[in-house]
C-alpha positions in Angstrom: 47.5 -82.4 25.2 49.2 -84.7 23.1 48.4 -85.0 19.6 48.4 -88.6 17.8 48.3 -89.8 14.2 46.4 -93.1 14.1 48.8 -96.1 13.7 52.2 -93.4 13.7 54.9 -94.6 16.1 58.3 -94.4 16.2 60.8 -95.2 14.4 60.8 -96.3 10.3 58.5 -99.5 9.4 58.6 -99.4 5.6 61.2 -100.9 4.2 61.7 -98.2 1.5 62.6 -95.9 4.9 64.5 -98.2 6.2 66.9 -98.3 2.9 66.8 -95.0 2.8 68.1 -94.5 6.0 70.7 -97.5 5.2 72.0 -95.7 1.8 71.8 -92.3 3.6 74.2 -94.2 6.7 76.5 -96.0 4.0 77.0 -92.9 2.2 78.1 -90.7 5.5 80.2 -93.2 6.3 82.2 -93.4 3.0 82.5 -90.0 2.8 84.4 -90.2 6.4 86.5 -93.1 5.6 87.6 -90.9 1.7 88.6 -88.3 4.0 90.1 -89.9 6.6 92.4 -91.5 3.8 92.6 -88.4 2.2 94.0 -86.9 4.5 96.8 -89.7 6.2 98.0 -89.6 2.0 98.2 -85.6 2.4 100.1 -86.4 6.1 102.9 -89.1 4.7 103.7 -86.7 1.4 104.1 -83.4 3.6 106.1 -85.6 6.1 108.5 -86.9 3.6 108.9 -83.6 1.9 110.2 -82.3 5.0 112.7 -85.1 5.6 113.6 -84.5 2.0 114.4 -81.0 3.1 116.0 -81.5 5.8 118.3 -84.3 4.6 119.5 -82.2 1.2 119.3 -78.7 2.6 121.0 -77.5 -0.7 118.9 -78.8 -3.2 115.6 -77.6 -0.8 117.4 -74.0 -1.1 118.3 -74.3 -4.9 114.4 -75.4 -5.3 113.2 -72.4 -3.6 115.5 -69.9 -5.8 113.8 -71.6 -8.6 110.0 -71.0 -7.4 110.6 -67.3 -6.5 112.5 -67.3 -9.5 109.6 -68.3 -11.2 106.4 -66.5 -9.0 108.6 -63.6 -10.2 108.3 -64.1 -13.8 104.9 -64.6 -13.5 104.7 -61.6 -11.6 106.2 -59.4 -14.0 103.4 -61.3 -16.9 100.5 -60.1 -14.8 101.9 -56.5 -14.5 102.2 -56.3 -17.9 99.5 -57.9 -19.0 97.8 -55.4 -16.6 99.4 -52.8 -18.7 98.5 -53.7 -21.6 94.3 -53.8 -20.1 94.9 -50.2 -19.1 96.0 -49.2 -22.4 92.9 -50.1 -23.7 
């Protein structure tokens, strides 16, 4: 037993639904294409990091001494700064 609104089939008739469901499209499909752009931008600055890297292996391992360098610092500022909260 089937039940049936009068004049309902299927599909969208109005034309607000019908830009709705245009906007709605558009809207997927620009998010998709950001992404996808996104992402190739992401792909060509990791790639030429690494070719960076491994063209000037010195100056990738004089980089690195500099970031632990610094994470280390920092380090040390959130231990203290973590002793200076349990002093409290």
């Amino acid at each position: 037993m089937k039940l049936r609104l009068p004049n309902c089939e299927r599909g969208v008739h109005s034309l607000r639904g019908k830009l709705t469901l245009a906007n709605v499209g558009l809207l997927a499909l620009g998010i998709v294409m950001a992404t996808a752009v996104s992402l190739m931008g992401m792909r060509h600055y990791l790639l030429a990091q690494v070719y960076r890297d491994l063209q000037n292996p010195e100056a990738s391992a004089r980089e690195l001494a500099e970031f632990e360098k610094l994470s280390k610092s920092g380090s040390d500022k959130a231990q203290d700064h973590d002793a200076l909260d349990d002093r409290k």
